[in-house]
C-alpha positions in Angstrom: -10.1 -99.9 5.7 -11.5 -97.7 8.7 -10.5 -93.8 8.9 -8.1 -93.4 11.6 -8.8 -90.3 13.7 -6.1 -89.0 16.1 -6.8 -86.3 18.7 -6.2 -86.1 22.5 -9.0 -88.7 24.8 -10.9 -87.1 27.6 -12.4 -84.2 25.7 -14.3 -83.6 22.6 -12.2 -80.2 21.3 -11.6 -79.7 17.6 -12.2 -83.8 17.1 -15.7 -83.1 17.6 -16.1 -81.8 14.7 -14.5 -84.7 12.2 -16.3 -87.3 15.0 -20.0 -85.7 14.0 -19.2 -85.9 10.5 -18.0 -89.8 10.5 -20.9 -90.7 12.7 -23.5 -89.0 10.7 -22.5 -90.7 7.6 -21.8 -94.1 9.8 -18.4 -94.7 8.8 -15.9 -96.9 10.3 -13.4 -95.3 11.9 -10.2 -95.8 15.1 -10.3 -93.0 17.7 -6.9 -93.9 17.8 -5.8 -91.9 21.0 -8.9 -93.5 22.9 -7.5 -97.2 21.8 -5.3 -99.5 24.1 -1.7 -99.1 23.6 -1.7 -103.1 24.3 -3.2 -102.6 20.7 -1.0 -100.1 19.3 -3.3 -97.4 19.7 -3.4 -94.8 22.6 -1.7 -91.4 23.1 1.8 -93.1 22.1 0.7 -94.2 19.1 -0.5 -90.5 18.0 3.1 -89.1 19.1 4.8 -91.8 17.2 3.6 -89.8 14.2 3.4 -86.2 15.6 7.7 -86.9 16.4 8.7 -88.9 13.5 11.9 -88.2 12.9 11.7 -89.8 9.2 8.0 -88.7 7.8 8.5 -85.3 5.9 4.8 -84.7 6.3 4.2 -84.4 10.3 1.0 -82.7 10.9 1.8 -79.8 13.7 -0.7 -80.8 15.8 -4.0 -83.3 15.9 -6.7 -83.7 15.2 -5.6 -85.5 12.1 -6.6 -88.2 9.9 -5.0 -91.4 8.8 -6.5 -92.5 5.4 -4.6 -95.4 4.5 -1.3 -93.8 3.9 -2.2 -90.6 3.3 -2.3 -87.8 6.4 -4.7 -84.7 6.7 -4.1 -82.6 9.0 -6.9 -79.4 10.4 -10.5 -79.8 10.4 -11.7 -77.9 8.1 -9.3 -79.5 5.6 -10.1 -83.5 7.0 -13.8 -82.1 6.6 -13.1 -80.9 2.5 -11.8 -84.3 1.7 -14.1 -86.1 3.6 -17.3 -84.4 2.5 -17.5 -85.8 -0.6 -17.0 -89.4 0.1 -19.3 -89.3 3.0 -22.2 -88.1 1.2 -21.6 -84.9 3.3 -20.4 -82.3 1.0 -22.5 -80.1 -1.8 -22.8 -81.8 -5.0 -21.9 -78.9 -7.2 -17.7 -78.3 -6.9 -18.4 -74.4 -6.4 -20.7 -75.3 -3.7 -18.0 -77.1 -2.0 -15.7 -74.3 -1.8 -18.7 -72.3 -0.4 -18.7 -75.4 2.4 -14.9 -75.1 3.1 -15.3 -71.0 3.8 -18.0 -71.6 5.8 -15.7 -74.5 8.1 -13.2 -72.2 8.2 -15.2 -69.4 9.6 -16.4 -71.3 12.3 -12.7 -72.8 13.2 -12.0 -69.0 12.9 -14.9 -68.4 16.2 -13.8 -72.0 17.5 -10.4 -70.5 18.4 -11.5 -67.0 19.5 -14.0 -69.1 21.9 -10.9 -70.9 23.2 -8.9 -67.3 23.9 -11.8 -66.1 25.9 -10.4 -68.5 28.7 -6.9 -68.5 27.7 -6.4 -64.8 26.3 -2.4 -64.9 27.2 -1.0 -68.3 26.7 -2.5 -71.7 25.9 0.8 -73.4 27.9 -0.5 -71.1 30.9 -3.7 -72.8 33.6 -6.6 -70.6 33.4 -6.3 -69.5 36.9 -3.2 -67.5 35.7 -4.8 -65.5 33.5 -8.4 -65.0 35.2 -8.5 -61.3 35.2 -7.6 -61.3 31.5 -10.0 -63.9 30.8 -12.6 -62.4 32.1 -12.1 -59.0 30.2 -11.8 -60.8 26.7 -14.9 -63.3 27.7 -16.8 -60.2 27.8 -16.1 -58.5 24.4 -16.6 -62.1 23.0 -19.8 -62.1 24.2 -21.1 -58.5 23.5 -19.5 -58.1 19.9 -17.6 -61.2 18.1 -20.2 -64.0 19.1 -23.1 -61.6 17.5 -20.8 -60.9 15.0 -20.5 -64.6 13.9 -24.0 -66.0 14.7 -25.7 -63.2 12.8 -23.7 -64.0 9.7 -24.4 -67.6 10.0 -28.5 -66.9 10.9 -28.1 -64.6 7.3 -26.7 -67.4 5.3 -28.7 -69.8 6.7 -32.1 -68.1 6.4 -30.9 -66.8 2.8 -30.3 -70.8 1.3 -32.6 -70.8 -1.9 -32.5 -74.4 -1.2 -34.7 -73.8 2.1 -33.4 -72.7 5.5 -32.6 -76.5 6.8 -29.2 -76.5 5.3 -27.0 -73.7 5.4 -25.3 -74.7 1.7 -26.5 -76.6 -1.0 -30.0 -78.9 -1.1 -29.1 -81.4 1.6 -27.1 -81.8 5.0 -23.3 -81.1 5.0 -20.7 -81.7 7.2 -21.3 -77.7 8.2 -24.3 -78.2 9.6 -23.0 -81.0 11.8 -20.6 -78.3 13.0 -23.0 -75.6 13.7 -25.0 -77.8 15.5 -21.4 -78.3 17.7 -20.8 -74.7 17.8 -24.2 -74.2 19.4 -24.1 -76.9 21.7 -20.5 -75.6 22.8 -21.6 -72.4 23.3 -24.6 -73.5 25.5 -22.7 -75.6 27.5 -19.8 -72.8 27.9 -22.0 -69.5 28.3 -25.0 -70.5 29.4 -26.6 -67.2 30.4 -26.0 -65.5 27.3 -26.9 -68.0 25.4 -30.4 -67.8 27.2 -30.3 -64.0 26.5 -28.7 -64.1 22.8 -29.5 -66.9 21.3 -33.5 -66.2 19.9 -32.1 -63.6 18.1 -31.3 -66.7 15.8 -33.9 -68.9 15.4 -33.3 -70.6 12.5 -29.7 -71.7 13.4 -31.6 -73.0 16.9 -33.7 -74.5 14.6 -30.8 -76.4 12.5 -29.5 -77.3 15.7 -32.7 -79.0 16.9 -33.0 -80.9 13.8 -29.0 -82.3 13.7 -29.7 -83.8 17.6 -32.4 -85.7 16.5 -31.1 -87.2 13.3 -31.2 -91.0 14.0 -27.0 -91.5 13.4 -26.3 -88.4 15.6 -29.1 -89.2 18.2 -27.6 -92.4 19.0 -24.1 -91.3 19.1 -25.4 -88.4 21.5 -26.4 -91.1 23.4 -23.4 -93.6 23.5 -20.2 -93.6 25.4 -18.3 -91.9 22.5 -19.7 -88.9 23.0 -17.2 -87.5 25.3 -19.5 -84.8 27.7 -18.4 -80.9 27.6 -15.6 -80.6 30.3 -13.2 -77.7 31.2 -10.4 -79.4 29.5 -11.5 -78.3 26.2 -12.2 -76.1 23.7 -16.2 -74.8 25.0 -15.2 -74.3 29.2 -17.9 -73.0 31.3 -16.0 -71.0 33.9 -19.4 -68.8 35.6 -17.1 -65.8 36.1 -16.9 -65.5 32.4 -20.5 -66.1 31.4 -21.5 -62.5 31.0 -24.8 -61.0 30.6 -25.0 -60.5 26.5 
């Protein structure tokens, strides 16, 4: 049966990252959301199960995944129990815990990169909260994106298995989500990135490796990769892309 994935249509947000790590391995999977509700698919479908009034294990919120009857709900938790059956996960089981820290540091940057443009309240438009935007956009940029990438740039550079993985001897689904963190940030701070980002040439490396992989190349390509808009997560708003 084909994974069923469930997060909003119209923008890649935290979806991306479960999206990169089905196509890499070439799975089958529903973008259920994206579907036609003349199929039972589409947005309703998704809040059928997001408001159940019977189901005792409602995720809070998507992205989730639909594996046969079982649910898993937040990335870096669909990511853990995906890994392994995708050929996407470290073989060693200590390894794989390594993997799941590492996925849940960068969901930990993933939100503060969201709070740069909405610092006061998700439920509020970012033209409401511009001023504060712009202030927390700017210590983003000069301390917690440095913060991050230079830890990430140490672990990767540090691998015994060879800088071209960040854990274990081959590609994990972590790497696939660097290689979206990068591509976020680019799209979303451009200027800094320019400035910033060759003080980390081997994640830039890893990056430039992932885009040409043949699976992710032609899913870069395709229709199902939804472009970078300001309805997600990575938002490029100039106003906040700071000088590093």
């Amino acid at each position: 049966m084909a994974y069923a994935l469930f997060y909003w249509p119209g923008l890649q947000g935290r979806g991306e990252f479960v999206r990169l790590a089905l196509e890499e391995a070439g799975a089958s999977y529903i973008d259920v959301a994206r579907g036609a509700e003349g199929h039972g698919l589409g947005v309703a479908a998704m809040m059928k199960i997001l408001k159940s009034k019977t189901e005792s294990n409602i995720p809070f919120a998507p992205p989730f995944l639909k594996d046969g009857d079982l649910v898993i709900a937040h990335v870096a938790n669909i990511l853990m129990y995906l890994g392994p059956k995708l050929g996407l996960a470290p073989k060693e089981d200590s390894l794989r815990y390594v993997a799941n820290g590492l996925q849940l540091t960068i969901m930990d940057m993933v939100t503060e990169i969201h709070d740069s443009h909405h610092p006061i309240a998700s439920r509020l438009y970012y033209e409401d909260q511009k001023d504060a935007a712009k202030a927390r956009a700017a210590e983003f940029i000069q301390h917690r994106m440095p913060k991050f990438m230079s830890y990430f740039e140490r672990l990767l550079t540090r691998n015994p298995s060879g800088n071209t993985q960040i854990v274990g001897d081959s590609l994990t689904y972590v790497d696939l989500s660097l290689f979206q963190l990068i591509e976020g940030l680019t799209y979303a701070f451009p200027r800094a990135a320019k400035k910033k980002f060759s003080d980390y040439p081997a994640l830039l490396a890893l990056r430039d490796t992932i885009r040409v992989r043949p699976a992710i190349a032609r899913y870069l390509a395709s229709a199902r990769r939804i472009p970078f808009n300001e309805s997600g997560v990575f938002r490029h708003y100039p106003a906040l892309d700071h000088d590093a």
